[in-house]
N, C-alpha and C positions, 0 to 999 in steps of 0.2 A: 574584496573577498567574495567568491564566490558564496549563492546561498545554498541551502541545504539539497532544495529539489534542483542546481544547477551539478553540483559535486555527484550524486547518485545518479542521475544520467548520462553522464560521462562514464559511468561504473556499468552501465546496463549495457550489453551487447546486443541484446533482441530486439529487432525493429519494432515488432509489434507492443512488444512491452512495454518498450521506452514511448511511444506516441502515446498510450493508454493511460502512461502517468503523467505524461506530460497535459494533457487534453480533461482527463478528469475527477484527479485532485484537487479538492479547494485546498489543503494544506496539509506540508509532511513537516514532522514534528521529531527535534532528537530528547530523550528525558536521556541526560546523559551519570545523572545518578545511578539510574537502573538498568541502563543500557537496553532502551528502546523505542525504535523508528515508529511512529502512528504514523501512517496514510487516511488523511477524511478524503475519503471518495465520494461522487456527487451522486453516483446511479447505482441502482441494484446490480442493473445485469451486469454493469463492470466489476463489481464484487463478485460474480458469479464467474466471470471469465476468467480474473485473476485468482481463484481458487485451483482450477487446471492446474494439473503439475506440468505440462509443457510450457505456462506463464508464470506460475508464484517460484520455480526452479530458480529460473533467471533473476528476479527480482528479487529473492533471497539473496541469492548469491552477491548481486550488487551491493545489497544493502551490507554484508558483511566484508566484503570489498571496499565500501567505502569508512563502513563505522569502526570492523572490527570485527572478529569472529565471534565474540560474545553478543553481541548486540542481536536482541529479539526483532522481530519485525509484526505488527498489527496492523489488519484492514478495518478502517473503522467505515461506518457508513454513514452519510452524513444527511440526518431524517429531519428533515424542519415539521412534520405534521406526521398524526397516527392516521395510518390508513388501514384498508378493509383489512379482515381477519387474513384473508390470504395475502395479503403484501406483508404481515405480522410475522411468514413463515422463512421468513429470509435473513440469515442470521444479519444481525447489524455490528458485530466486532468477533475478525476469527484472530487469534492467536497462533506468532508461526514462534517456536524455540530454537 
Protein backbone atom coordinates (compact mmCIF):
# COMPACT_ATOMS: atom_id res chain seq x y z
CA UNK A 1 0.00 0.00 0.00
CA UNK A 2 1.21 3.01 -0.94
CA UNK A 3 2.22 5.74 1.89
CA UNK A 4 0.60 8.98 2.33
CA UNK A 5 3.25 11.41 0.74
CA UNK A 6 3.50 8.46 -2.27
CA UNK A 7 -0.69 8.83 -2.88
CA UNK A 8 -0.52 12.93 -2.70
CA UNK A 9 2.14 13.07 -5.37
CA UNK A 10 0.62 11.17 -7.72
CA UNK A 11 -2.28 13.99 -7.08
CA UNK A 12 0.12 16.89 -7.47
CA UNK A 13 0.47 17.97 -11.29
CA UNK A 14 3.10 20.96 -10.72
CA UNK A 15 6.57 20.00 -11.03
CA UNK A 16 7.71 22.42 -8.92
CA UNK A 17 5.40 21.58 -6.25
CA UNK A 18 5.60 18.17 -6.16
CA UNK A 19 9.77 18.26 -5.91
CA UNK A 20 9.30 20.91 -3.05
CA UNK A 21 7.21 18.23 -1.10
CA UNK A 22 8.96 15.75 -2.10
CA UNK A 23 12.60 17.15 -1.01
CA UNK A 24 11.41 18.96 2.06
CA UNK A 25 8.91 17.41 4.26
CA UNK A 26 10.09 15.50 7.18
CA UNK A 27 6.42 14.11 7.48
CA UNK A 28 2.68 14.47 6.07
CA UNK A 29 0.29 13.44 8.47
CA UNK A 30 -3.69 12.36 7.78
CA UNK A 31 -5.73 13.15 11.33
CA UNK A 32 -8.53 11.43 9.48
CA UNK A 33 -11.14 12.44 12.54
CA UNK A 34 -11.07 15.91 11.51
CA UNK A 35 -10.15 15.66 8.20
CA UNK A 36 -6.59 17.27 8.06
CA UNK A 37 -3.22 16.85 5.94
CA UNK A 38 -0.17 18.52 8.33
CA UNK A 39 2.94 18.98 6.15
CA UNK A 40 6.31 19.35 8.89
CA UNK A 41 8.35 21.07 6.51
CA UNK A 42 12.12 21.52 7.24
CA UNK A 43 12.89 25.19 6.06
CA UNK A 44 11.32 28.58 6.38
CA UNK A 45 11.80 29.75 3.02
CA UNK A 46 9.93 26.66 1.59
CA UNK A 47 7.08 27.80 3.82
CA UNK A 48 7.37 31.01 2.33
CA UNK A 49 7.18 29.63 -1.25
CA UNK A 50 4.42 27.37 -0.68
CA UNK A 51 2.39 30.10 0.73
CA UNK A 52 2.34 31.71 -3.16
CA UNK A 53 -0.90 31.17 -4.65
CA UNK A 54 0.72 29.84 -7.84
CA UNK A 55 2.16 26.74 -5.19
CA UNK A 56 -0.33 26.28 -2.25
CA UNK A 57 -3.21 26.27 -5.41
CA UNK A 58 -1.89 23.06 -6.74
CA UNK A 59 -1.10 21.45 -3.43
CA UNK A 60 -4.50 22.26 -2.22
CA UNK A 61 -5.99 20.88 -4.80
CA UNK A 62 -3.94 17.63 -4.55
CA UNK A 63 -4.61 17.29 -1.26
CA UNK A 64 -8.25 17.30 -1.72
CA UNK A 65 -7.84 15.03 -4.79
CA UNK A 66 -6.44 12.77 -3.00
CA UNK A 67 -8.20 12.97 0.88
CA UNK A 68 -11.37 14.40 -0.18
CA UNK A 69 -12.87 17.73 -0.68
CA UNK A 70 -13.38 18.39 2.94
CA UNK A 71 -10.09 17.76 4.24
CA UNK A 72 -8.14 21.04 5.55
CA UNK A 73 -4.66 21.21 4.62
CA UNK A 74 -1.65 22.69 7.28
CA UNK A 75 2.00 23.94 6.79
CA UNK A 76 3.68 23.22 9.78
CA UNK A 77 7.25 24.27 10.19
CA UNK A 78 9.43 22.21 11.69
CA UNK A 79 11.67 24.35 14.42
CA UNK A 80 14.09 22.16 16.44
CA UNK A 81 15.58 25.47 18.31
CA UNK A 82 14.34 29.27 19.00
CA UNK A 83 16.06 31.67 17.07
CA UNK A 84 16.73 35.43 16.69
CA UNK A 85 13.70 37.64 17.17
CA UNK A 86 13.59 38.12 13.45
CA UNK A 87 13.50 34.30 12.34
CA UNK A 88 10.40 34.54 15.28
CA UNK A 89 8.56 36.54 12.39
CA UNK A 90 7.92 33.76 10.22
CA UNK A 91 4.70 32.11 10.80
CA UNK A 92 5.50 28.43 11.90
CA UNK A 93 1.72 26.74 11.20
CA UNK A 94 -0.58 28.53 8.26
CA UNK A 95 -3.94 26.99 7.99
CA UNK A 96 -5.49 26.38 4.44
CA UNK A 97 -9.81 25.52 4.86
Amino acid sequence: MPSIKEQLLANIHKKDVRELIEDHTEDISLNEKDHIVTFLVDKRYVINILQEHRYIEPLITGVKKTFGDNTSTVLHLAHPHHGHDREMLVPHTVHYG
